[in-house]
Backbone and ligand atoms as CSV (ligand in chain L), in Angstrom:
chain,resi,resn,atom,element,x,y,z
A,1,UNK,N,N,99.028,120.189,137.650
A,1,UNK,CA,C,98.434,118.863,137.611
A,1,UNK,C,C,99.452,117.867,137.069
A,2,UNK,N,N,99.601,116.683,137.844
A,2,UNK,CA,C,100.154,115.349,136.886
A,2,UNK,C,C,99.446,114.664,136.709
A,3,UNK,N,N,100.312,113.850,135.756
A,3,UNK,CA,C,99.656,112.563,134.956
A,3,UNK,C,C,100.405,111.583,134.519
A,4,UNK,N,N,100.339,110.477,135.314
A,4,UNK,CA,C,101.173,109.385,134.963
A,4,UNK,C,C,100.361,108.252,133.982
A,5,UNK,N,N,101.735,107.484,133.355
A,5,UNK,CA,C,101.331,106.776,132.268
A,5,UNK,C,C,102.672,105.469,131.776
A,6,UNK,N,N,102.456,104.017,131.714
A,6,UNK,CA,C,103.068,103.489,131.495
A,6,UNK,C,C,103.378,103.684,130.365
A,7,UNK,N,N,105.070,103.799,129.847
A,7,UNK,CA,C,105.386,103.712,128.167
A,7,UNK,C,C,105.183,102.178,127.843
A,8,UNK,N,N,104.753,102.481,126.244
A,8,UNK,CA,C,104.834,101.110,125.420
A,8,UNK,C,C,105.692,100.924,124.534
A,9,UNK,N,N,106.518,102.272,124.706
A,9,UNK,CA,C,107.832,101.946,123.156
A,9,UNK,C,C,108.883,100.538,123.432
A,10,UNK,N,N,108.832,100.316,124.865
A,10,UNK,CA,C,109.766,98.818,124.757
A,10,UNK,C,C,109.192,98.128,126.057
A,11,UNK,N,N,109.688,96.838,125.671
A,11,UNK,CA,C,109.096,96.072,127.193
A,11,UNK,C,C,109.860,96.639,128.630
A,12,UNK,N,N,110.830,97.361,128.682
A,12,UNK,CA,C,111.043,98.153,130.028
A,12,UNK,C,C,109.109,98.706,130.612
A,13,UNK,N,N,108.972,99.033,129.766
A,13,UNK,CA,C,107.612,99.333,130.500
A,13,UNK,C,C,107.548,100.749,131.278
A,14,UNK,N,N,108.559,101.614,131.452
A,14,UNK,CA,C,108.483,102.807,132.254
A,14,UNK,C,C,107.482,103.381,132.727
A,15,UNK,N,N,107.187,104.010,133.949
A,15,UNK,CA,C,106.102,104.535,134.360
A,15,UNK,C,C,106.718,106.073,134.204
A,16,UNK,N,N,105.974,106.702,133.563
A,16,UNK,CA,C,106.429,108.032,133.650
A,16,UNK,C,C,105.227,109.277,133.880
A,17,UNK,N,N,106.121,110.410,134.547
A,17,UNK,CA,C,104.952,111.336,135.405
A,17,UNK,C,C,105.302,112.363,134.094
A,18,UNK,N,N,104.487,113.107,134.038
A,18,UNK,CA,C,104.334,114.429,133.866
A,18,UNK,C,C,103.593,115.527,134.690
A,19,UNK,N,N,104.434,116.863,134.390
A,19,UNK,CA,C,103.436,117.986,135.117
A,19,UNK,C,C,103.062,118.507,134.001
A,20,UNK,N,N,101.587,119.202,134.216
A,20,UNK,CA,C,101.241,119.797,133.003
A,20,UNK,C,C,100.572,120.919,133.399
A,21,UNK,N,N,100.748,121.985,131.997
A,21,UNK,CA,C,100.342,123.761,132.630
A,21,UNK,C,C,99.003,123.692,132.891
A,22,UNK,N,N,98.472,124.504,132.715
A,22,UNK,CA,C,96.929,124.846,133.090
A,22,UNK,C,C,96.145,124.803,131.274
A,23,UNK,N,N,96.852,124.527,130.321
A,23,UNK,CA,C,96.274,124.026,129.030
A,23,UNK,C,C,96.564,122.748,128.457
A,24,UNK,N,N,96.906,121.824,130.106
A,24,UNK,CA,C,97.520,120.803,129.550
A,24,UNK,C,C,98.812,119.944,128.839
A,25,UNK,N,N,99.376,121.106,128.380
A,25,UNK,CA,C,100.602,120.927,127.744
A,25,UNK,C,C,101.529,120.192,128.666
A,26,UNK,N,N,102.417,119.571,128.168
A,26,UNK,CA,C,103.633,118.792,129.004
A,26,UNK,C,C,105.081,120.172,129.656
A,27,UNK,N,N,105.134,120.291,130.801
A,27,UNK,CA,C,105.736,121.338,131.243
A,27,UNK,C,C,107.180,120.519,131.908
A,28,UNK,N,N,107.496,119.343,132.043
A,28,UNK,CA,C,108.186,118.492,132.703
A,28,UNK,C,C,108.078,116.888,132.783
A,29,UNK,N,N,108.575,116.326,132.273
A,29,UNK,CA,C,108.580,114.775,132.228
A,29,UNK,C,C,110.143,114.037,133.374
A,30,UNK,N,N,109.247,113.046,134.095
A,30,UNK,CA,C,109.944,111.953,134.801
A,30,UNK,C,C,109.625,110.990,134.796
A,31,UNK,N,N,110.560,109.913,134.701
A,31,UNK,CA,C,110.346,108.549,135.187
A,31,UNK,C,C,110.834,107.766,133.721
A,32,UNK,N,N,110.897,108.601,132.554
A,32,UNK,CA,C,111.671,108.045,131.144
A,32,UNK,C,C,112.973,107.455,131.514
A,33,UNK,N,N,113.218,106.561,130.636
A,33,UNK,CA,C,114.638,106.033,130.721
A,33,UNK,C,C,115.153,105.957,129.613
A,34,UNK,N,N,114.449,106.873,128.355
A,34,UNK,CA,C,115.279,107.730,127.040
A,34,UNK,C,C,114.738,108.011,126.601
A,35,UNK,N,N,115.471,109.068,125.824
A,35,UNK,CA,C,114.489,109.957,125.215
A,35,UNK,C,C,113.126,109.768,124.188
A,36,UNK,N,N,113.549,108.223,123.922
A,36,UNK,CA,C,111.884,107.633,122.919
A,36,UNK,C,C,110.658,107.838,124.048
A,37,UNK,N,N,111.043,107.757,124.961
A,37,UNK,CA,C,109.653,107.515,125.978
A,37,UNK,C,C,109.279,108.935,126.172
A,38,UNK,N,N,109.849,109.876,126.433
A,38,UNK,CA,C,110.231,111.279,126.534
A,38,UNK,C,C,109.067,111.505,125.160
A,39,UNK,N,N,109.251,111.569,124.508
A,39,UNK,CA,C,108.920,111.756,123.160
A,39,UNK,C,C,107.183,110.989,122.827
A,40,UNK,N,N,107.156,109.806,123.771
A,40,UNK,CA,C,106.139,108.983,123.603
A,40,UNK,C,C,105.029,109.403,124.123
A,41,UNK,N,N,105.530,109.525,125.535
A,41,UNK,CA,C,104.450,110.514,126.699
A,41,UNK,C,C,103.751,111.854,125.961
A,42,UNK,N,N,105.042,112.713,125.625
A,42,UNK,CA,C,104.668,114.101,125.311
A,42,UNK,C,C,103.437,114.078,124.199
A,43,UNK,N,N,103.577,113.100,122.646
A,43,UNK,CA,C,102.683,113.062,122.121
A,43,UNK,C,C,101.156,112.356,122.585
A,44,UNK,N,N,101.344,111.216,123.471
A,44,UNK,CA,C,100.356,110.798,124.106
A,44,UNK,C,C,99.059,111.608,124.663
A,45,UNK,N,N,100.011,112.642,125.539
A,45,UNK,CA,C,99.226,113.402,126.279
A,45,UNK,C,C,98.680,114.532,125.480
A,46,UNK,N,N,99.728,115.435,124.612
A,46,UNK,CA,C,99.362,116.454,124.132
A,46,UNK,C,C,98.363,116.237,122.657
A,47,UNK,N,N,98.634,115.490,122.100
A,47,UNK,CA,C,97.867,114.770,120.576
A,47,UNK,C,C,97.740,113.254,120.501
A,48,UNK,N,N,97.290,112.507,121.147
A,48,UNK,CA,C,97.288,111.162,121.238
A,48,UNK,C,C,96.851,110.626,119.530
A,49,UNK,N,N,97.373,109.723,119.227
A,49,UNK,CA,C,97.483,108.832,117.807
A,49,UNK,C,C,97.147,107.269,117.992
A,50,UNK,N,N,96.014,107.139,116.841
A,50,UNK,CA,C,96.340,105.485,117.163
A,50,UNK,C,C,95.957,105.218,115.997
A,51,UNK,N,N,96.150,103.566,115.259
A,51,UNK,CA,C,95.947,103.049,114.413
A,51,UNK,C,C,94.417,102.436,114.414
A,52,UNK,N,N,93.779,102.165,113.353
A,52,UNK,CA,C,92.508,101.641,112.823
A,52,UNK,C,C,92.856,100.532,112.137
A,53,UNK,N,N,92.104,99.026,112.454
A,53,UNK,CA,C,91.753,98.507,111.933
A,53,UNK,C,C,90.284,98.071,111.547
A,54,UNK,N,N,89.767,97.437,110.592
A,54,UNK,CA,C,88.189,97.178,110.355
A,54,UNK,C,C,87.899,96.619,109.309
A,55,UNK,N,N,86.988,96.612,108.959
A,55,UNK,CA,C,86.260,95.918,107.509
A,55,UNK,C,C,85.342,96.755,106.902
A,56,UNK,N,N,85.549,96.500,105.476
A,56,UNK,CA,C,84.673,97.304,104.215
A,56,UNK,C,C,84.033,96.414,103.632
A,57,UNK,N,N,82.792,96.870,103.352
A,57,UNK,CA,C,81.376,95.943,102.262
A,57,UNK,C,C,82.362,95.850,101.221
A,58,UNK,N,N,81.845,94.713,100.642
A,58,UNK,CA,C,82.591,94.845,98.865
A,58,UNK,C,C,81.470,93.543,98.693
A,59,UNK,N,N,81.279,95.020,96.985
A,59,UNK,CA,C,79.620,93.967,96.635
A,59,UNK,C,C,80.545,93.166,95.384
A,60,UNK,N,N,79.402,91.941,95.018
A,60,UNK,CA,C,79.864,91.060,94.129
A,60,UNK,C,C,81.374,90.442,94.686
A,61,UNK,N,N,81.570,90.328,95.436
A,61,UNK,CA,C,82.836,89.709,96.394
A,61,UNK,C,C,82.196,88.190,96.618
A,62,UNK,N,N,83.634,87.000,96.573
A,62,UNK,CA,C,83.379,85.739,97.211
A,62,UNK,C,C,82.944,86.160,98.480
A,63,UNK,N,N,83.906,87.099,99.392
A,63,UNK,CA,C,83.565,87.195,100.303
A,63,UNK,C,C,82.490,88.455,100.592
A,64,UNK,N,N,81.535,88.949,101.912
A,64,UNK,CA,C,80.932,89.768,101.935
A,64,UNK,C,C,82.014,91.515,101.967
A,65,UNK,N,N,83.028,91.132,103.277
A,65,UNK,CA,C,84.122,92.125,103.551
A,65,UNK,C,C,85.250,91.928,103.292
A,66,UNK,N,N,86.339,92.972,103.561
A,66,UNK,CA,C,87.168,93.226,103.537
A,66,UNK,C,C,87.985,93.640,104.758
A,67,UNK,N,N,89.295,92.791,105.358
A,67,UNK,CA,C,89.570,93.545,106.508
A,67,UNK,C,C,90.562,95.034,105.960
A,68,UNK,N,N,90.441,95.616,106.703
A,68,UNK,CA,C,91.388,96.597,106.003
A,68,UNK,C,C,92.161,97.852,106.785
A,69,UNK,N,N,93.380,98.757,107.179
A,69,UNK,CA,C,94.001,99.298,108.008
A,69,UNK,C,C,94.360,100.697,107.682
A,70,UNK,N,N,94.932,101.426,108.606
A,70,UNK,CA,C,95.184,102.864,108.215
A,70,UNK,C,C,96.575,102.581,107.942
A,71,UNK,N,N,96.606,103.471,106.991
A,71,UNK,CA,C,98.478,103.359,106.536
A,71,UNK,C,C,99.242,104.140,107.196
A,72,UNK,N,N,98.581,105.036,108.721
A,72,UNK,CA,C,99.466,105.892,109.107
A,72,UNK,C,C,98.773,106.312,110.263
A,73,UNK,N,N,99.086,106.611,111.468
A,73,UNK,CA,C,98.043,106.668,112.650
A,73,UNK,C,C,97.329,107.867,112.399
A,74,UNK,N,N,96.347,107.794,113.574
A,74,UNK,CA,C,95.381,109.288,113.359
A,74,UNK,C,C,94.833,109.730,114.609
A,75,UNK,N,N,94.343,111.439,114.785
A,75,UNK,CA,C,94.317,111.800,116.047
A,75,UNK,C,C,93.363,110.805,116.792
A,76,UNK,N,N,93.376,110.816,118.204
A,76,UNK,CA,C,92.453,109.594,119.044
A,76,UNK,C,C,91.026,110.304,118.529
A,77,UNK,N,N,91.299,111.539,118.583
A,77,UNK,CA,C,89.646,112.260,118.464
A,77,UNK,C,C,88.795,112.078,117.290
A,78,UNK,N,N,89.890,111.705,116.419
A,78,UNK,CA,C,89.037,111.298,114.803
A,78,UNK,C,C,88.208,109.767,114.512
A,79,UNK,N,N,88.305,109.134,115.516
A,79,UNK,CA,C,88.296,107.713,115.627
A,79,UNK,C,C,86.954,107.382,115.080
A,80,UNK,N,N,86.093,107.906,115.663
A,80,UNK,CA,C,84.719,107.583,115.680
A,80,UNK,C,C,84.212,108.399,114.072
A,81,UNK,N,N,84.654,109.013,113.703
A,81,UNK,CA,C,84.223,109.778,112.166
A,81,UNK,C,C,85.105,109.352,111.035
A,82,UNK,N,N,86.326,108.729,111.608
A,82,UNK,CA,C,86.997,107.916,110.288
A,82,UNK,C,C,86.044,106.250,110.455
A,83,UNK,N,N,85.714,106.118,111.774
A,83,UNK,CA,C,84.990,104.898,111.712
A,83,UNK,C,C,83.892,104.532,110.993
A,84,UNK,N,N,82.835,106.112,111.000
A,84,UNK,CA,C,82.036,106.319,110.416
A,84,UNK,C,C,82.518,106.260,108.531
A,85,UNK,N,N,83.106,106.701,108.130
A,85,UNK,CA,C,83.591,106.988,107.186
A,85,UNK,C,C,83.687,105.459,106.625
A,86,UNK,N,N,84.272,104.501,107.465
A,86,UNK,CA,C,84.906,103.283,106.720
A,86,UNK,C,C,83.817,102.167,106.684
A,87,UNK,N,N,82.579,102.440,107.993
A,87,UNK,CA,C,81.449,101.994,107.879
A,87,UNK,C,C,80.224,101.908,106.899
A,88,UNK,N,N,80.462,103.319,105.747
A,88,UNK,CA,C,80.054,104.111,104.914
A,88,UNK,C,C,80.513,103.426,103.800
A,89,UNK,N,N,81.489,103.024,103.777
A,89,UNK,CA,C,82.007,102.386,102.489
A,89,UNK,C,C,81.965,101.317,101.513
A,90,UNK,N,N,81.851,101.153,100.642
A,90,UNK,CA,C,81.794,99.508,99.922
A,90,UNK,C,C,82.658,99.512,98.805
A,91,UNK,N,N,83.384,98.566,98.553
A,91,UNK,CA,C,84.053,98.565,97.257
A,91,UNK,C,C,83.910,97.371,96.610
A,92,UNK,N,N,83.550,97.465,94.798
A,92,UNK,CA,C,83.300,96.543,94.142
A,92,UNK,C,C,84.768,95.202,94.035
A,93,UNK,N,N,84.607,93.782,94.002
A,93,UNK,CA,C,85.254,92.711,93.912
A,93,UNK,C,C,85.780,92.959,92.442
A,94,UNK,N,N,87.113,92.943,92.294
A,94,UNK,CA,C,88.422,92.056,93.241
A,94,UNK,C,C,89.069,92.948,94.069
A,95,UNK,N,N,89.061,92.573,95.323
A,95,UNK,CA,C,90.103,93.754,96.235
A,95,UNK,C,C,91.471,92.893,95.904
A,96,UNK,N,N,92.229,93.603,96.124
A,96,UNK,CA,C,93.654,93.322,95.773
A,96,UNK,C,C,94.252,94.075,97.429
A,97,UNK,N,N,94.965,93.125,97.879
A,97,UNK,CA,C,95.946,93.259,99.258
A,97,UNK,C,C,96.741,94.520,99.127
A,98,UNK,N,N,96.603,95.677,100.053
A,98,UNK,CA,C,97.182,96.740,99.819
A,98,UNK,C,C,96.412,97.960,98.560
A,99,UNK,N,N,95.367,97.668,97.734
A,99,UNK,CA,C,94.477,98.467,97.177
A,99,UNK,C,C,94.376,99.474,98.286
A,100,UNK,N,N,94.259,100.756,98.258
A,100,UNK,CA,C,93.593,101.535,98.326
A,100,UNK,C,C,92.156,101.707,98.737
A,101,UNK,N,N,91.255,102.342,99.888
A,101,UNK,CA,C,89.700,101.672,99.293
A,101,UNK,C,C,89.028,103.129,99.748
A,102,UNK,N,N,89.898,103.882,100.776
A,102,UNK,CA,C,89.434,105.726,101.067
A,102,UNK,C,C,90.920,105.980,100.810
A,103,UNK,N,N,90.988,107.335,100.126
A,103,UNK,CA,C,91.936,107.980,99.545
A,103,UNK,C,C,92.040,109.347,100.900
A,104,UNK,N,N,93.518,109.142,101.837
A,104,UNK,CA,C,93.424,110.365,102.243
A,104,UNK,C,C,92.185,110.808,103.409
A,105,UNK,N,N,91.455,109.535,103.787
A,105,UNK,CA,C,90.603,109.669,104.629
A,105,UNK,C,C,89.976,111.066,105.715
A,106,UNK,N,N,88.878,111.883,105.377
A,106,UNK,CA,C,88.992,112.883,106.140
A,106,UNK,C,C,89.892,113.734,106.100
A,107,UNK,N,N,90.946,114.087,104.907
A,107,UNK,CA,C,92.468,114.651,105.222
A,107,UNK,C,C,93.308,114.966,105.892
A,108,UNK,N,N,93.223,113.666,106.643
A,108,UNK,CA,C,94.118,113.359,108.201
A,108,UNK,C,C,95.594,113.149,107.550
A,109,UNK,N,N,95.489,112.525,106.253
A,109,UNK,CA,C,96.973,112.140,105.464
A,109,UNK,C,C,96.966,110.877,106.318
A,110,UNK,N,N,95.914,109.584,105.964
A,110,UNK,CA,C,96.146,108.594,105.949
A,110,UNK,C,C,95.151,108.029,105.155
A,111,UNK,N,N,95.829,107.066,104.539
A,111,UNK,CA,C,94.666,105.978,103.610
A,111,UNK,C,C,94.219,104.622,104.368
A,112,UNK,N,N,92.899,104.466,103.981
A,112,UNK,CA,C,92.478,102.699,104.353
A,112,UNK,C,C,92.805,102.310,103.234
A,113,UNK,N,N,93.647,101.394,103.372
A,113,UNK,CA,C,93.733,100.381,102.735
A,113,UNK,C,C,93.457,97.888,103.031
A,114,UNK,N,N,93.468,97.885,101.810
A,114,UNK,CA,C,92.977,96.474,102.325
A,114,UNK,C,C,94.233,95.389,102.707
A,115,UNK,N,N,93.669,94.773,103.753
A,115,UNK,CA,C,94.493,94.186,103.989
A,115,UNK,C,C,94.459,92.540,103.926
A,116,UNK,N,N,93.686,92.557,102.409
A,116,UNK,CA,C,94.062,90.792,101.751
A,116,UNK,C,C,93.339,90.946,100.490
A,117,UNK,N,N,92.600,90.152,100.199
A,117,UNK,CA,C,92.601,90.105,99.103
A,117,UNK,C,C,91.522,89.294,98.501
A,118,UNK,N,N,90.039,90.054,98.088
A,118,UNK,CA,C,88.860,89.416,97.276
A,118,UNK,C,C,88.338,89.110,96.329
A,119,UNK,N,N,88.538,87.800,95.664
A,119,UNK,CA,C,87.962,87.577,94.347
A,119,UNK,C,C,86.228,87.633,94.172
A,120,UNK,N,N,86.358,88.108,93.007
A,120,UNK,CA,C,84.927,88.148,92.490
A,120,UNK,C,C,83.968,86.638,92.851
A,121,UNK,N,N,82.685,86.978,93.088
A,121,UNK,CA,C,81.899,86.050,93.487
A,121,UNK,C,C,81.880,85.123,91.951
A,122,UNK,N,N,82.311,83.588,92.328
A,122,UNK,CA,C,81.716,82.536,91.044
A,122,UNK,C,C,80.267,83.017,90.841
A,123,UNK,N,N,80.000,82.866,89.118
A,123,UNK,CA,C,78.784,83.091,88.934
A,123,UNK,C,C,78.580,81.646,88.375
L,1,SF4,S1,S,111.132,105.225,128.518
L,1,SF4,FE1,FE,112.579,104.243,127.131
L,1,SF4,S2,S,113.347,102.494,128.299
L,1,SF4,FE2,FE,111.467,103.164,129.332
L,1,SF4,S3,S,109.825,101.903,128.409
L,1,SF4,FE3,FE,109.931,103.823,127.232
L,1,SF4,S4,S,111.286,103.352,125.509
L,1,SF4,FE4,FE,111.598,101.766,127.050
């Protein structure tokens, strides 16, 4: 079986094929024009990764949320249960930009962290 797929590592844009065994695995790559794309495809297909962004409750906050990001990509398949996870969450005001707010998320070996910064609600 193949499977083609435009690279995104640079604006060349490469279209590149792969053949793949009967478990999927990458058995042959064409259409790269170096080895980053080579490298890009293979994880694509065989373990695909992507980044999370979103927002966390935070009680007693000026604001209601928090936007906040993964510090490190994660499998495509985890998406929906780290989503769950970050949906689940609230953290008390002041967030501080870059705080911490899930430690190690799911133990994928990535953290949410925030990405700005909430002062406590005026009382
Ligand atoms: S294969 Fe190489 S040259 Fe082509 S788009 Fe990917 S990174 Fe760019």
């Amino acid at each position: 079986m193949n499977r083609s797929l435009t690279c995104i590592v640079c604006p060349n844009g490469c279209t590149i094929t792969a053949e793949l065994d009967e478990h999927g695995a990458v058995c042959a790559l064409s259409g790269a024009a170096c080895p980053r794309g080579e490298a890009y495809a293979r994880q694509e297909i065989e373990r695909p990764m992507r980044m999370i962004a979103s927002s966390v409750r935070v009680t007693g906050g000026a604001a209601p949320l928090v936007s906040v990001r993964m510090t490190k990509p994660i499998p495509k398949g985890e998406i929906m249960r780290v989503m769950e996870a970050i949906r689940s969450a609230s953290v008390p005001a002041p967030v501080a930009a870059g705080d911490v707010i899930i430690a190690d998320v799911l133990g994928l070996g990535s953290d949410v962290i925030a990405t700005r910064s909430i002062d406590q609600k005026a009382v």
